[in-house]
C-alpha positions as CSV (number, residue, x, y, z in Angstrom):
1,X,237.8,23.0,-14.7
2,X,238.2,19.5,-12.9
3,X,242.3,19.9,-12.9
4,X,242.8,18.9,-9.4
5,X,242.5,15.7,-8.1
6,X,241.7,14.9,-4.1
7,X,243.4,13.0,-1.9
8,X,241.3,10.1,0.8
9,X,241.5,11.5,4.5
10,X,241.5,8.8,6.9
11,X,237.6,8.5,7.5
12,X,237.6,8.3,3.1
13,X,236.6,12.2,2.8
14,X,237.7,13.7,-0.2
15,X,240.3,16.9,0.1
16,X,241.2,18.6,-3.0
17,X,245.3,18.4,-3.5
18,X,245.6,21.5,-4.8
19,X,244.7,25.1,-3.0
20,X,245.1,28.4,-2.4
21,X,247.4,29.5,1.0
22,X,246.4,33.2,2.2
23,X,250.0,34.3,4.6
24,X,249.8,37.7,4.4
25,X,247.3,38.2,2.1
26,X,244.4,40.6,3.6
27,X,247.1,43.5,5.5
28,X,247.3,46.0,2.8
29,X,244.5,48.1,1.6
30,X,246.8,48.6,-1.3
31,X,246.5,45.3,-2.2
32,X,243.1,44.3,-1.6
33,X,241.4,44.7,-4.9
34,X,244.2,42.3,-6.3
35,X,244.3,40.1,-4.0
36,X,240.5,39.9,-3.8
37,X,240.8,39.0,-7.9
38,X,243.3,36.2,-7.1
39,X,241.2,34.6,-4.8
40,X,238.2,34.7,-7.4
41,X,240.1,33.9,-10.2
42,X,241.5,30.3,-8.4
43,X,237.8,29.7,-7.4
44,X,236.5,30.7,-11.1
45,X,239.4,28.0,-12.3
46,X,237.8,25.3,-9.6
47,X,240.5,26.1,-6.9
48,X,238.0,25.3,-4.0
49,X,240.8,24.6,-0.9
50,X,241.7,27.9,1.0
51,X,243.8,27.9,3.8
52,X,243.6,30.5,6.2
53,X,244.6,31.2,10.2
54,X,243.3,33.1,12.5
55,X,246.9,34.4,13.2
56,X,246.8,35.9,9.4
57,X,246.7,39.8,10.2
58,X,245.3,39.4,13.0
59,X,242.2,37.9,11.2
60,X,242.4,39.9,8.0
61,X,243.3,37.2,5.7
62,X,240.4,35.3,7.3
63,X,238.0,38.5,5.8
64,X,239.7,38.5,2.7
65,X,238.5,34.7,2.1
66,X,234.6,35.5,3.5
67,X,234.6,38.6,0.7
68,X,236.5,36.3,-1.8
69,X,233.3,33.4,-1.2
70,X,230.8,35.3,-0.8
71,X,228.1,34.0,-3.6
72,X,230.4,30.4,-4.4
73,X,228.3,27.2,-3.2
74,X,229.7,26.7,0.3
75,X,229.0,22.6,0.4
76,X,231.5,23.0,-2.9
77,X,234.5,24.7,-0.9
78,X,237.1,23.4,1.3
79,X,237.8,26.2,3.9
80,X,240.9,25.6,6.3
81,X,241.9,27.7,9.2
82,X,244.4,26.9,12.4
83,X,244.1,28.0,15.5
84,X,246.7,29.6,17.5
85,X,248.2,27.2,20.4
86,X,247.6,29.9,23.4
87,X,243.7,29.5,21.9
88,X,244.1,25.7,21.6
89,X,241.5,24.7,25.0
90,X,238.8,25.4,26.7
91,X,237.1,27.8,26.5
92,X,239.5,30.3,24.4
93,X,239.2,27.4,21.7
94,X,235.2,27.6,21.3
95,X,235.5,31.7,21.0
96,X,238.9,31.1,18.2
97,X,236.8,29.4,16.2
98,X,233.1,31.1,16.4
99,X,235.7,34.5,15.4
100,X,236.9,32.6,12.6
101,X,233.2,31.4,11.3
102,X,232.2,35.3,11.6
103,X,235.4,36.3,9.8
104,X,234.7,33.7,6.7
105,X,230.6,34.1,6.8
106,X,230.2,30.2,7.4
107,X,228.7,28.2,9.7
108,X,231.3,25.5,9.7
109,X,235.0,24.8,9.1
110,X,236.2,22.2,6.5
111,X,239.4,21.6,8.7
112,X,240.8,23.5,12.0
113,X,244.2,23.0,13.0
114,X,246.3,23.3,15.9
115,X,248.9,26.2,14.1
116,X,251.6,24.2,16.0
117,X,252.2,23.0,19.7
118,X,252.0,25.0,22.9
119,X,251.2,24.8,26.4
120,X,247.9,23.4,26.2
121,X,248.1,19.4,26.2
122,X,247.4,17.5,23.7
123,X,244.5,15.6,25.2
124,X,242.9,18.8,25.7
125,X,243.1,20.2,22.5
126,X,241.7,17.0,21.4
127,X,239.3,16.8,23.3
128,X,238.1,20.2,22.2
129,X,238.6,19.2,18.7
130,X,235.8,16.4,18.9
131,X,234.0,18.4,20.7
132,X,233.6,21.3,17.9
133,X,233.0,18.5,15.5
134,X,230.5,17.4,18.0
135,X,229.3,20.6,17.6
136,X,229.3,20.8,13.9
137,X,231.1,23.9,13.9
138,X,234.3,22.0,12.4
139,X,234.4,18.2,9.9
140,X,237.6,17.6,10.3
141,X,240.6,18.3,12.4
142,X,244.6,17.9,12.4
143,X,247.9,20.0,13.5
144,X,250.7,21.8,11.9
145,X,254.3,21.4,12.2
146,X,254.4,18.5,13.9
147,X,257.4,16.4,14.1
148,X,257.0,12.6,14.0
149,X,257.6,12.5,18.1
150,X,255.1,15.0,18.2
151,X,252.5,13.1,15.8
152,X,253.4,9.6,18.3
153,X,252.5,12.0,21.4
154,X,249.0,12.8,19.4
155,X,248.6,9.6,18.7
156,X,248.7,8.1,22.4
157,X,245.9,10.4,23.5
158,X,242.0,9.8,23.6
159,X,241.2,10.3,19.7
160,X,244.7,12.0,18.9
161,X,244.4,9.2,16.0
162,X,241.3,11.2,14.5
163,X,244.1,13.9,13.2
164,X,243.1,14.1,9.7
165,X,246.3,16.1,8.2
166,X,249.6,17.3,9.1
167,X,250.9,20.7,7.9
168,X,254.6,21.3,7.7
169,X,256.9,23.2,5.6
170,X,257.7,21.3,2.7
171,X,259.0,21.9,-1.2
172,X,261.9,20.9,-3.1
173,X,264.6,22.4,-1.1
174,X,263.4,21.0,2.1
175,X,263.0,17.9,1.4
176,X,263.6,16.6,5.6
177,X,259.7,15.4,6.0
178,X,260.8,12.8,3.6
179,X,263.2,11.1,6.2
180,X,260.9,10.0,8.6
181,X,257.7,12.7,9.1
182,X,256.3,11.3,5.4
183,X,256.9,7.7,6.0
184,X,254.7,7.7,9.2
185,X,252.5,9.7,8.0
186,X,251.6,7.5,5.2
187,X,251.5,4.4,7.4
188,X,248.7,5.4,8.9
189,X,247.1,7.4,6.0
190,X,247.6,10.9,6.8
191,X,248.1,12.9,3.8
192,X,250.6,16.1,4.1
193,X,249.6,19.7,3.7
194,X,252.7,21.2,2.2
195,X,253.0,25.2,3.1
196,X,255.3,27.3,1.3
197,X,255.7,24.7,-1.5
198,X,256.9,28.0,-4.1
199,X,259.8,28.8,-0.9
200,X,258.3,31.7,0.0
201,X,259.3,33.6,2.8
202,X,262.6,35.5,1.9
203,X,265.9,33.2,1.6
204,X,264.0,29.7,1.6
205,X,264.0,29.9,-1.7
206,X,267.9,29.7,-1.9
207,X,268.5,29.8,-5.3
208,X,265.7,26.9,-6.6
209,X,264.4,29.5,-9.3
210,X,267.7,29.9,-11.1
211,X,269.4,26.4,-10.2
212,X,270.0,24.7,-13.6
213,X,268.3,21.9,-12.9
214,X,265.6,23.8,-12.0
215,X,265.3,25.7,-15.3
216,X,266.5,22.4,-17.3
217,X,263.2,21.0,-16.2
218,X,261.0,24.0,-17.0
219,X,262.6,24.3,-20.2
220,X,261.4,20.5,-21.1
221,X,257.9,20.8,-19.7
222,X,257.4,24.7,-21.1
223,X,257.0,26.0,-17.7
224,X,258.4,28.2,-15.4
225,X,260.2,27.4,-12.5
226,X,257.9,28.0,-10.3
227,X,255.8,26.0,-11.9
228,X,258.4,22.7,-11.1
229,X,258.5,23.6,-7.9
230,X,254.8,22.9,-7.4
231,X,254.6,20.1,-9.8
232,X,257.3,18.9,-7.7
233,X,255.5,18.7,-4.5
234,X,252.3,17.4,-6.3
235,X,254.1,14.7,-7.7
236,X,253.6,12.7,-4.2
237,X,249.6,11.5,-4.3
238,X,249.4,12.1,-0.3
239,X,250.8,15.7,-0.6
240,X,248.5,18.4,-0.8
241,X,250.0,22.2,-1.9
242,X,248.8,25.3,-0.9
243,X,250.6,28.3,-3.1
244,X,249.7,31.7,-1.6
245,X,249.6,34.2,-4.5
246,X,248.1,37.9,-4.4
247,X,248.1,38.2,-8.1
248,X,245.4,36.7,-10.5
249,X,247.8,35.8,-13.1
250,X,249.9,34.1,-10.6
251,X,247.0,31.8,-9.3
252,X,246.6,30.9,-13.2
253,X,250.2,29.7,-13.3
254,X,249.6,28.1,-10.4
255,X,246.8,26.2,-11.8
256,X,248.5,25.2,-15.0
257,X,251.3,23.8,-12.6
258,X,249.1,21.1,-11.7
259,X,248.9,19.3,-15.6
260,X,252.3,18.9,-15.2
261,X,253.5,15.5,-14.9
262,X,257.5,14.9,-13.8
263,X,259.3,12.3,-15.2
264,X,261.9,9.7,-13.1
265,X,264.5,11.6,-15.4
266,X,263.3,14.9,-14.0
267,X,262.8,13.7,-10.5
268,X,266.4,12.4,-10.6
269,X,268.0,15.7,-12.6
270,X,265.9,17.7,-9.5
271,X,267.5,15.1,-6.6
272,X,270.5,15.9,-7.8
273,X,270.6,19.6,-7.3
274,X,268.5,19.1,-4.0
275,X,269.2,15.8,-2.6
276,X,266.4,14.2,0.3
277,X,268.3,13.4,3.0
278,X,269.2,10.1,4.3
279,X,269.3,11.1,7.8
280,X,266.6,12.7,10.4
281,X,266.9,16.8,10.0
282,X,265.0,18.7,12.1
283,X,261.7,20.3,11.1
284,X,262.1,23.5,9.3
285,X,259.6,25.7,10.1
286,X,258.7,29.2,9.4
């Protein structure tokens, strides 16, 4: 089902633009079967992005995914997982990362990204970085919420400029990468990875589901809200979405989300509600 289109990392590597995000997916043996299904049934739909961490349960979500692959061509999935920034040098980087491959059943990473900043500098992490892809453990590497001083910082160190992708917070009400973390990001042809673009996690969501506008634009497209939301972050060709959903039928909605096309109307009925700002906001994160 070749519904999702890729977006060019900066060495011209393909990344799909649409995936499958795994936050606390993996901690309940309750849910496992489920959760094991919706996994599948993204893959069996052509979902091949999953983002993972190692920070997920303690590793959990990261077994979840190497059950959920096991039997998919590897060289036809794009596996993502972060390392925490207390892990981030040497040599706790090397051993965050071999415990990751074990926890997935691979023999290499897609991406690995810094989970966001710490102690450890920046060159060092780097340096480690091109080391593991060096190494061929890794093909790619970049960071997560970083702010645009932090991406400059990255960017005056040995290689920092190799960072392939940024991952920050980002849906339709939080619109404050589009200031000024977007712009640069795009100037030097780093596409976004946009977590929690459904507002997950408790009161992000703040209302988008029910806001008129909102359900105005579902109503025109046949589509739930949820379904806008995503559409709405996918609407940007350097975005990429990663939806975490423990539910089969959910990861089928959040498939279908990604034929849907938004129109300047619907853009501007959506801006109206939830306005970008026009002034520098600080990152959210979560």
């Amino acid at each position: 089902m070749a519904f999702v289109d890729t977006v060019e990392l900066p060495d011209g590597t393909p990344m799909p633009r649409f995936g499958m995000g795994t936050w606390f997916l993996g901690e309940s043996a309750a849910k496992h079967d489920d959760e094991l299904a919706a996994l599948r049934t993204g893959l069996d739909a052509g979902v091949t992005l999953i983002d993972t961490a190692e920070m997920y349960g303690s590793g959990a979500a990261e077994h979840l995914v190497g059950e959920a692959i096991r039997g998919y061509d590897r060289e036809s999935l794009f596996l993502v997982s972060k390392v925490y920034p207390h892990n981030a040098g040497d040599p706790e980087i090397f051993e965050s990362v071999e415990a990751s491959l074990e926890r997935l059943g691979t023999d290499y990473l897609d991406m690995y990204l810094l989970h966001w900043r710490g102690a450890v500098p920046l060159a060092e992490t780097v340096e480690c970085m091109e080391q593991l892809v060096g190494d061929g453990l890794i093909r790619h590497w970049g960071v997560s919420n970083f702010d645009v001083d932090d991406l400059e910082e990255l960017f005056a160190v040995p290689d920092g400029e190799r960072c392939a992708v940024n991952q920050v917070l980002y849906h339709l009400g939080s619109r404050g990468v589009e200031y000024a973390v977007l712009p640069w990001m795009r100037s030097v042809g780093m596409p976004l990875m946009a977590y929690c673009p459904l507002a997950q996690a408790g009161d992000l969501r703040r209302g988008l589901t029910n806001d008129p506008a909102v359900v105005e634009v579902a109503r025109r497209h046949d589509a739930t809200p949820l379904q806008i939301l995503l559409a709405f972050v996918l609407r940007d060709p350097m975005a990429i979405a990663i939806p975490r959903s423990g539910k089969p039928e959910h990861v089928l909605e959040n498939v279908h989300a990604c034929e849907i096309e938004l129109s300047d109307d619907d853009l501007a009925l959506l801006s109206r509600s939830f306005p970008a700002p026009g002034y520098p906001t600080p990152l959210d994160i979560v």
